[in-house]
N, C-alpha and C positions, 0 to 999 in steps of 0.2 A: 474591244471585242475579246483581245484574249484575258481579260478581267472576270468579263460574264462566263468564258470557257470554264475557267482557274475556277470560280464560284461556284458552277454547277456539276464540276470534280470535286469538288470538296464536299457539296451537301451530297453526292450520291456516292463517295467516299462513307460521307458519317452516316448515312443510312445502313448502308452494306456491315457498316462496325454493331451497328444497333439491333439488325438484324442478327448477327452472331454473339454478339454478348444476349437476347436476352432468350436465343437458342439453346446456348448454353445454360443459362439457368434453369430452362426447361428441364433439360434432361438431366442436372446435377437431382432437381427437386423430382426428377421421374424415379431415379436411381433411389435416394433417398427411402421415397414412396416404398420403391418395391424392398429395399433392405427392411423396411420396420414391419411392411408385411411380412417378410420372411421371420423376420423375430418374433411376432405375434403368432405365425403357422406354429414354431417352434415351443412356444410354450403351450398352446393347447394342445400337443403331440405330449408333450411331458406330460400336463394335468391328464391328458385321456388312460395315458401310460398305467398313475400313477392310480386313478379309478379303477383301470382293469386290472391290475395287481392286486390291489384289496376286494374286489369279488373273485376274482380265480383264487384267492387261498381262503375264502370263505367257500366257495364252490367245491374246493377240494375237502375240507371237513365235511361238509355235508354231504358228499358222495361217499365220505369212510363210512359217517355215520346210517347212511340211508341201505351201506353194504351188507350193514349188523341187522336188518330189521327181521323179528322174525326170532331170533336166537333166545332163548332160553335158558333163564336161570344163570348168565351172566359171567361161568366159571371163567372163560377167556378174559374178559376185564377186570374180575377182584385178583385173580388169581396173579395177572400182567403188575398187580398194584402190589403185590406182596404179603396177600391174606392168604392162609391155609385151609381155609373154610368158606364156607357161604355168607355174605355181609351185604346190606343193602347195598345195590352196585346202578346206583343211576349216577353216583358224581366218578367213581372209577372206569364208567360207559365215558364221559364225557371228555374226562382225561386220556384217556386211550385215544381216543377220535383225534385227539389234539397231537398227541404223545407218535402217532403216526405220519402228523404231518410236520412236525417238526416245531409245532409250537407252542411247548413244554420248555423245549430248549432254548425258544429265542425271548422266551419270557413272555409270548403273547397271550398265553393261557396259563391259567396255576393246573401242577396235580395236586389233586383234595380228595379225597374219598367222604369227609364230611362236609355236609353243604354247605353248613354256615362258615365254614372255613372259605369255602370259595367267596360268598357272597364279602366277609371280610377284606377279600385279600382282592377284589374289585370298589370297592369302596378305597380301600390305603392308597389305591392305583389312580383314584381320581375317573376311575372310568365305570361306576353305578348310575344307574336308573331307577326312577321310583315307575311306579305302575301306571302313570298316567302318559310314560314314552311310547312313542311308535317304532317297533325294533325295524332292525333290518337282518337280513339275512344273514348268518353267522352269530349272531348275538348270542350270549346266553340266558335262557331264561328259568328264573328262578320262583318256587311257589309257596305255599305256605297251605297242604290241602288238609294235614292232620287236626287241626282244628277245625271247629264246625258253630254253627250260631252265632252269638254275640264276641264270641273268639277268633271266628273267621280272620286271617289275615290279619295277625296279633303281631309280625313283625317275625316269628320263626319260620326260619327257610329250612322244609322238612323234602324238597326234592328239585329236581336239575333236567334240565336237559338243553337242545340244540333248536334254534330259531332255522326254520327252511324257509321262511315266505312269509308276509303279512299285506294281506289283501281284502277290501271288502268287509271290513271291522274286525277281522277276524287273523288269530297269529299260527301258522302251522308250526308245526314242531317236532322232532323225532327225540325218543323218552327211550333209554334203558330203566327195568325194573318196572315196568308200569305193570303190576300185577305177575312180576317175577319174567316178564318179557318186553323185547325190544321192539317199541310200537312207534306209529306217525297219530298223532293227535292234533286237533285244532281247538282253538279257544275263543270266544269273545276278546276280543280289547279290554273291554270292561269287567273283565271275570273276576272275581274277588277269591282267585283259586292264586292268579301271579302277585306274586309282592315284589316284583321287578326284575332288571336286567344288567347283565354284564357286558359291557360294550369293547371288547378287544379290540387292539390298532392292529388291524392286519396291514 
């Protein structure tokens, strides 16, 4: 009799043990669970971070530049670049824009006053686009309108300006010097006016 007692202490003994060891692995594997959740929260909290930094300093250029629109004949920008006279001033526009928000100095953008200088100096960078890119907001876009006909978009970048939006086939843009003033214009995608773009890491 007390064999069957001893026996049925033992197996509800080793029950009771089985029941806590596989309790406890539960909530080691609960625990677990929830740390790699939390590491996972934590790098999309960085990646989101790290998206809204590069639109808010592309947002912020384009707020400089969208503050200029309107202005005439440009003296504020050739003049900030260190000409003493009147000089086509769409890539001195564009530099200024940049030059205000501090990214002249962090290298994010070149100052140029001549185009082809910038389109160069985005090319050496590794960060050019041919014309068949879909910009994004911030980008620089670059044209080739001096030429006409079978020269169209011969490969000379004769003007510059600021990427605000591309939506709907179509690319917005805000242009110092378009006809001696600071305008917002849109384009086709397809327009055979852009010979590409400059893609700054903001």
């Amino acid at each position: 009799m007390t064999k069957t007692i001893n026996a049925k202490n033992f197996i509800f003994t080793l029950a009771v043990v089985l029941v806590c060891v596989l309790g406890t692995a539960s909530v080691v594997h609960s625990v677990n669970q929830s740390k790699s959740t939390a590491a996972a929260s934590v790098k999309t909290a960085a990646a989101a971070t790290r998206t809204e930094t590069v639109n808010t300093s592309a947002a912020a250029l384009i707020k400089t530049a969208r503050s200029q629109l309107g202005n005439v004949g440009g003296e504020k920008f050739w003049s900030w670049y260190g000409y003493s006279y009147h000089v086509a001033w769409c890539a001195c526009f564009v530099s200024w824009c940049a030059d205000q928000n501090d990214l002249i100095e962090s290298g994010t953008i070149p100052k140029f006053s001549y185009v082809p200088t910038g389109v160069n100096w985005f090319k050496s960078e590794g960060l050019w686009k041919d014309s068949s890119y879909t910009p994004e907001a911030g980008d620089i876009i670059f044209f080739d309108i001096d030429d006409s006909g079978k020269t169209r978009n011969s490969g000379s970048a004769s003007h510059v300006g600021i990427v605000t939006a591309c939506k709907n086939g179509y690319v917005y843009t805000i242009e110092g010097n378009r006809k001696n003033v600071c305008v917002e214009r849109k384009y086709k995608l397809s327009s055979d006016k852009i010979l590409g773009y400059g893609t700054p890491e903001y």
